[in-house]
C-alpha positions as CSV (number, residue, x, y, z in Angstrom):
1,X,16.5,-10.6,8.1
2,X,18.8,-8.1,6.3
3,X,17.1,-6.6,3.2
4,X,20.1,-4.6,1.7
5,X,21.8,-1.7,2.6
6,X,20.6,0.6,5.5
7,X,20.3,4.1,4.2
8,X,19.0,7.4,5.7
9,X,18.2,10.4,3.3
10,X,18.4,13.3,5.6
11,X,16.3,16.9,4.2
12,X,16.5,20.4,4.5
13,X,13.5,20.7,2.2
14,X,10.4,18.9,0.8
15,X,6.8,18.6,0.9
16,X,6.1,21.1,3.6
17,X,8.6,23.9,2.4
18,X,9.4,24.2,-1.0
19,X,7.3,24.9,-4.2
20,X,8.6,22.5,-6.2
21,X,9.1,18.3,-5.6
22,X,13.3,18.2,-6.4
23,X,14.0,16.4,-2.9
24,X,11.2,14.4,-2.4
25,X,11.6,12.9,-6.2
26,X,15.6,12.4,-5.0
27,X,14.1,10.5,-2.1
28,X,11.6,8.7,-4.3
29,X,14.7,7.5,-6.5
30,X,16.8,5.8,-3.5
31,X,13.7,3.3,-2.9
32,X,13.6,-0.3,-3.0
33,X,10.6,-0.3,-5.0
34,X,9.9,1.5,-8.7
35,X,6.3,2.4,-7.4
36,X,7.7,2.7,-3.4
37,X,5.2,2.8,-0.5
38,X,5.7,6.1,1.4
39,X,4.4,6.4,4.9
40,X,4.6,10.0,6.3
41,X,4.9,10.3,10.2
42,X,3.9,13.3,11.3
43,X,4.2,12.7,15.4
44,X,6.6,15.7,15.7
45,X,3.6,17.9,14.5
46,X,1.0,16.6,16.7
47,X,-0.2,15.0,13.8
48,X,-1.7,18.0,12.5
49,X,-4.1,17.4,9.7
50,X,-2.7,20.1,7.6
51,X,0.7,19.1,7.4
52,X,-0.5,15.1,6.4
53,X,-2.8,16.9,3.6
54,X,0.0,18.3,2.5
55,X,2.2,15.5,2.2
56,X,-1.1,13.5,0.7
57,X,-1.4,16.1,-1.9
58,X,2.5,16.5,-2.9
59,X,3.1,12.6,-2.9
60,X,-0.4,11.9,-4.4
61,X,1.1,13.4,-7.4
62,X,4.6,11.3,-7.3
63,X,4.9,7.7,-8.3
64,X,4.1,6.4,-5.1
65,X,1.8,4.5,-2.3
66,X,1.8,7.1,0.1
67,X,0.1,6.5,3.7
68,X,0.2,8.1,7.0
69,X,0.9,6.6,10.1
70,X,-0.5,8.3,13.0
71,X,-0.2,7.8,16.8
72,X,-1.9,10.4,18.8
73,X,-5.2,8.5,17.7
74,X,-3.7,5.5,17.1
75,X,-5.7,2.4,15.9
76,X,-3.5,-0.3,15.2
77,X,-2.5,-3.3,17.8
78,X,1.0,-4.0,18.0
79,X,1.2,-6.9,15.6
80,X,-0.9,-5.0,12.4
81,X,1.9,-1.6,13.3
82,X,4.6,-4.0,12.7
83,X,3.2,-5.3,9.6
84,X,2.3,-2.0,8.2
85,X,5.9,-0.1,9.2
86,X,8.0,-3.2,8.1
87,X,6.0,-3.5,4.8
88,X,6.8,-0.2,3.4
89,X,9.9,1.2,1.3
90,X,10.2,4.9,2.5
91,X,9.2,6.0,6.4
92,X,9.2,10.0,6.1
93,X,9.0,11.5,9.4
94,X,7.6,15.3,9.5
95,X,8.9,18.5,11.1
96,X,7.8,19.8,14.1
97,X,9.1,18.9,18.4
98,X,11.7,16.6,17.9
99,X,11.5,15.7,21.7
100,X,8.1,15.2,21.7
101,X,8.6,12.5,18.8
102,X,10.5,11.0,20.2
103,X,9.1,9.9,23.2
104,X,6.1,9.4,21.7
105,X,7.6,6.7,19.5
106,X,9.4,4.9,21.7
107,X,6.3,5.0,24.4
108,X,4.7,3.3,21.5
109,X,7.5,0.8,20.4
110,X,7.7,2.7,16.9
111,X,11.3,3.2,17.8
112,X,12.1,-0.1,17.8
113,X,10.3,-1.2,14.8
114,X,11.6,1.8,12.3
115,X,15.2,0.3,13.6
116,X,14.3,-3.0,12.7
117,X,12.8,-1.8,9.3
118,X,16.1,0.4,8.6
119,X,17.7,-3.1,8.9
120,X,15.5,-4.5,6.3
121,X,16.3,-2.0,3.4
122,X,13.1,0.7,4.3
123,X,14.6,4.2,3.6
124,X,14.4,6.3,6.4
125,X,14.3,10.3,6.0
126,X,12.8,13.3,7.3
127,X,13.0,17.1,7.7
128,X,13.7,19.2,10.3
129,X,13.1,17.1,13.6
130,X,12.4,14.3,11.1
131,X,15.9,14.9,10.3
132,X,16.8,14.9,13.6
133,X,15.8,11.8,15.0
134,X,17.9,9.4,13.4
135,X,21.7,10.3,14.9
136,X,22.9,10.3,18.5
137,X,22.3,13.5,19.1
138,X,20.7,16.6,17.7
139,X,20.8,20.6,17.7
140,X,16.7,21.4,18.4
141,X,14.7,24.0,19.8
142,X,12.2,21.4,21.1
143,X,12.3,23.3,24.4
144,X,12.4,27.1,23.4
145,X,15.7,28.3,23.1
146,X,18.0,26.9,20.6
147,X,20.0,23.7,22.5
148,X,21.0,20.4,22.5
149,X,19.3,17.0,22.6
150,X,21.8,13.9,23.2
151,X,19.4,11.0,23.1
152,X,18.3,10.3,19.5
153,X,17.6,6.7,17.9
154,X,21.6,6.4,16.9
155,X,20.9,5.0,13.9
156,X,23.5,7.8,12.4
157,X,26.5,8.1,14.2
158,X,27.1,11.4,15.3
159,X,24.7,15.0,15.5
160,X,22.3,16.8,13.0
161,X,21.6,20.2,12.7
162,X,19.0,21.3,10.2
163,X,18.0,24.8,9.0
164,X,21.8,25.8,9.4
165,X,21.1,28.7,6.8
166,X,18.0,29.5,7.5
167,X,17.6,30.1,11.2
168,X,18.7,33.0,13.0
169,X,21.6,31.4,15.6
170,X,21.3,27.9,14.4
171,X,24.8,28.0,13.4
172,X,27.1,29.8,16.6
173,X,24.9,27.4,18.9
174,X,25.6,24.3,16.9
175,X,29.6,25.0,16.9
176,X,29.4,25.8,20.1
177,X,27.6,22.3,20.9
178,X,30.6,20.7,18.9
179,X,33.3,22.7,19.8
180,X,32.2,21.8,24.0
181,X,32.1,18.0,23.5
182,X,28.3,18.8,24.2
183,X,26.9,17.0,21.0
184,X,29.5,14.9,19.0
185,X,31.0,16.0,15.9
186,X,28.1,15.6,12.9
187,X,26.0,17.1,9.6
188,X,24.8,20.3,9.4
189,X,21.9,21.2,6.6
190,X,21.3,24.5,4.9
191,X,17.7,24.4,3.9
192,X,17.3,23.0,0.1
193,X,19.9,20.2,0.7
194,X,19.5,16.5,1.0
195,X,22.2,14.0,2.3
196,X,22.2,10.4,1.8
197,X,24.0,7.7,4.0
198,X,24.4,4.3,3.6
199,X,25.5,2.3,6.5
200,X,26.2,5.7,8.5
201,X,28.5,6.7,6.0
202,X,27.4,10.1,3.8
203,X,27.1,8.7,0.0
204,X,25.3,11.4,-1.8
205,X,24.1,14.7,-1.8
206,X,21.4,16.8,-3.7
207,X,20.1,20.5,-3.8
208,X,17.4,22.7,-4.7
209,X,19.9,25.6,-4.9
210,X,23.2,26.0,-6.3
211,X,24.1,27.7,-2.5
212,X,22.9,24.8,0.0
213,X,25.1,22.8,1.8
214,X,26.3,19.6,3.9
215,X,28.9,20.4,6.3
216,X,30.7,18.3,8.3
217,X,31.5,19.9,11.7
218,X,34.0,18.5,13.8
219,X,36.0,20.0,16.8
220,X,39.6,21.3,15.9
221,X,41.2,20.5,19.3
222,X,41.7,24.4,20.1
223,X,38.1,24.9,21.3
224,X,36.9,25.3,18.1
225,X,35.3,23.6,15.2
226,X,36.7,22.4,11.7
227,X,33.2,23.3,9.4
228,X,33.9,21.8,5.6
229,X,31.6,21.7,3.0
230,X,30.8,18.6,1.5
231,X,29.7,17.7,-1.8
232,X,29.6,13.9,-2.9
């Protein structure tokens, strides 16, 4: 059943990178809830324990319910998951092997249940791979070398590209990616920049700095790529 409107917050920041809380409060503020429940999913890591004491310690001091799913010792039987992913406000999906998360959730049906939670008003959002993994396709180096990765959940139309800014040749390779027809035309993310879409369509933005960005990158029909700032 329909529980409002579908929104994704998309981060090139947060818990595990910055020093202060400005997008994971912004995050906090697009909830459902006034006190939301937070579940961090840190699969892409490996679910390394320092990364969920981190997000336990910066979300233990928000105004939150925060709680970690994780599926590399998973306890849960299909049913209680469910009931536990569809029964909270914000899913926040770590950084790490977007790949790897991604066939880890859907070998565990967690695919499947964060799409039908997106349909029933949960906030989805994440950084880096957590970023990632919502569109069609994504610019990753889950396999070494920077390339492309055409087979995310498609819950955002189009490709991501995190850490355009602040990773040596993420840009060139994602315009190339664009330019080619080898990932469709999408959202890049300067690190310290958050995007918010509702129903796919990009209906806020936020920063930590007055420099980070959203672009939209779209090919130009010459073999390049049109790259425009966006600011909403």
């Amino acid at each position: 059943m329909p529980g409002g409107p579908r929104r994704i917050a998309l981060l090139g920041g947060g818990l595990s990178t910055d020093a202060d809380a400005v997008l994971d409060t912004w995050v906090l503020g697009h909830a459902r809830a006034a006190r939301p429940k937070v579940c961090f999913v840190p699969t892409a890591s490996g679910d390394a324990e320092g990364y969920v004491d981190r997000f336990l310690t910066a979300f233990g001091a928000l105004d939150c319910e925060p709680t970690v799913l994780r599926l590399f010792r998973r306890e849960a039987d299909d049913a209680s998951l469910r009931a536990f992913l569809l029964a909270q406000d914000v899913v926040y999906a770590g950084g790490g092997n977007t790949a790897n998360l991604l066939a880890v959730w859907r070998a565990h049906g967690v695919d499947r249940l964060l799409t039908e939670a997106y349909d029933r008003g949960t906030l989805l959002c994440g950084i880096s791979a957590g970023a990632n993994c919502w569109a069609q396709g994504s610019h990753t180096d889950s396999f070494g070398p920077l390339t492309h990765l055409p087979d995310g959940l498609g819950l955002l139309p189009g490709s991501v590209c995190p850490h355009y800014d602040g990773e040596p040749g993420r840009r060139p390779s994602y315009r190339r990616a664009v330019a080619s027809g080898t990932l469709p035309a999408g959202w890049a993310l300067d690190d310290g920049v958050g995007a918010l879409f509702t129903d796919g369509t990009l209906t806020e933005t936020a920063g930590r700095t007055a420099t980070a960005r959203v672009y939209r990158v779209e090919p130009d029909g010459r073999g390049g790529v049109c790259e425009v700032p966006v600011t909403v």
